[in-house]
N, C-alpha and C positions, 0 to 999 in steps of 0.2 A: 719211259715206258710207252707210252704213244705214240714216238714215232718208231721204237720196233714193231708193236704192232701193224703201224702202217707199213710199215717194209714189209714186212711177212705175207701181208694183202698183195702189196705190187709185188711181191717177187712169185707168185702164181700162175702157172699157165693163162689161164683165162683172161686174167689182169693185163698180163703181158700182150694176148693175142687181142685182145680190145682197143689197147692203147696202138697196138700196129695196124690196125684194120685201117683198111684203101678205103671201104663202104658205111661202114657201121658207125665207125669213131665220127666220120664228118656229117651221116645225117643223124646222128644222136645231139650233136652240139648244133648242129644248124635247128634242129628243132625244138632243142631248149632254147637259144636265144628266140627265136622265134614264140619260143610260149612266155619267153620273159616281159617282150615287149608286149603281147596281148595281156597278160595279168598288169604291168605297169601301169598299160593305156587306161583299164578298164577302174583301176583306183584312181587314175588321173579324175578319170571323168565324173567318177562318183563324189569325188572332193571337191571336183567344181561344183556338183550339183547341191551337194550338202551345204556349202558356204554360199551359195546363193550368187556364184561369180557364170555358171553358166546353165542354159537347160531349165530357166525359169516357166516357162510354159509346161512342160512336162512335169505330172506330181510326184513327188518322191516314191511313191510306193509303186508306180507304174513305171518310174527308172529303174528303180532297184531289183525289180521283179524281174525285166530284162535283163539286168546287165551282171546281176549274183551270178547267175548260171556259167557266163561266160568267163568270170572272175575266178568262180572253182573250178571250172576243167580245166584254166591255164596252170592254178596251183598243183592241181593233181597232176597234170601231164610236165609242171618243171621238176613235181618232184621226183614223178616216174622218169624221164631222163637224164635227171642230175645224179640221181644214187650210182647207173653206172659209169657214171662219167669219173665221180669222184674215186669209184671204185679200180679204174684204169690205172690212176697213177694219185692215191691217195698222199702218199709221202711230200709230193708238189707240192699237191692245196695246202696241207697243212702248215707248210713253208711259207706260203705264199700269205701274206699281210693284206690284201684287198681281200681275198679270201674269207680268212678269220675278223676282219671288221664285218664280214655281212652274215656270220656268223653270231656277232655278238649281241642284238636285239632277242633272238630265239634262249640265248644263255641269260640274259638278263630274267628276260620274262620266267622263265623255271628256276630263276635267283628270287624271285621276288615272292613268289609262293613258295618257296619252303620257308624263308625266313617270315611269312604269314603261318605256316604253321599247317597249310591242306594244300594238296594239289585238282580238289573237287571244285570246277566253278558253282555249284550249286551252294556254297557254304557261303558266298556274300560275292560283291565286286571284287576284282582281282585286279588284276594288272591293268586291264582289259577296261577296268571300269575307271575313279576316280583319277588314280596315277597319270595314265594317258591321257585322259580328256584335259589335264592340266598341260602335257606339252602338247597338243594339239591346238589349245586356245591359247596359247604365246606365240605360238607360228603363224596361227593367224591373225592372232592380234599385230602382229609385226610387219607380216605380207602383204595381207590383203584390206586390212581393216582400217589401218594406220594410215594411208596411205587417201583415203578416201576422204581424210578431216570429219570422222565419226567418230563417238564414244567407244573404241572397241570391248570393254567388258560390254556393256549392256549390247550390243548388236550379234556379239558372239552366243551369249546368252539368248537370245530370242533366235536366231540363228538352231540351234539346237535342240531349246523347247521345240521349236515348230516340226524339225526332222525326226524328233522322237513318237511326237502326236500324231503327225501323218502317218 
């Protein structure tokens, strides 16, 4: 059922003339990788700054204050360039297995609230809360922490407390 759907998309003039464009098609892709890498960078850096691995002089809220801004226009603008992108020749992605793996983080997360029962963040922690902060603190318990010959529970944990309080 799906991937007729997706045929029916690509086999559309517009689809068609998107996917052929000399102009359009390469600076629509050159400027989504382009926002990919900016959104990448800008959670790189935030991660270093939250684990306490880089950006120690600068305070948390005086990071984050700069660098959210720059974090949402890249999401906004990969998402503004990706919808036509996918729209070109939807039938591919959908084929395509790198694709649908970075796809399935967004499917998880709207898997895990309905079988909670609300799709309202306002109704408690979500995905977003409890769940992730547990594989977040084994990644860095593994990565960064481990590796120091530290406690990693207790430094993850003060590690957090402190980025929440700030």
């Amino acid at each position: 059922m799906i991937p007729d759907l997706l045929g029916l998309i690509q086999d559309r003039a517009w689809s068609a003339a998107l996917a052929d464009s000399i102009w359009v098609w390469p600076l629509t892709e050159s400027a989504h990788v382009l926002l990919i890498g900016v959104f990448l960078g800008t959670v790189l850096m935030m991660g270093l700054r939250l684990v306490g691995a880089a950006y120690r002089s600068v305070p948390v809220s005086a990071f984050t204050g700069r660098l959210l801004p720059w974090t949402r226009r890249a999401f906004a603008g990969m998402a503004t360039t990706g919808v036509p992108l996918f729209l070109a020749t939807p039938r591919d992605y959908y084929e395509n297995p790198f694709f649908r793996a970075g796809a399935r983080p967004a499917r998880a997360r709207r898997r895990a609230r309905v079988r909670r029962g609300s799709s309202d963040p306002a109704d408690g922690p979500g995905v977003d809360g409890p769940v992730a902060g547990r594989g977040v603190r084994r990644a860095v318990d593994r990565v960064l922490l481990a590796r120091r010959g530290r406690s990693p529970r207790r430094d993850v944990t003060l590690v957090m407390t402190h980025t929440v309080a700030a």
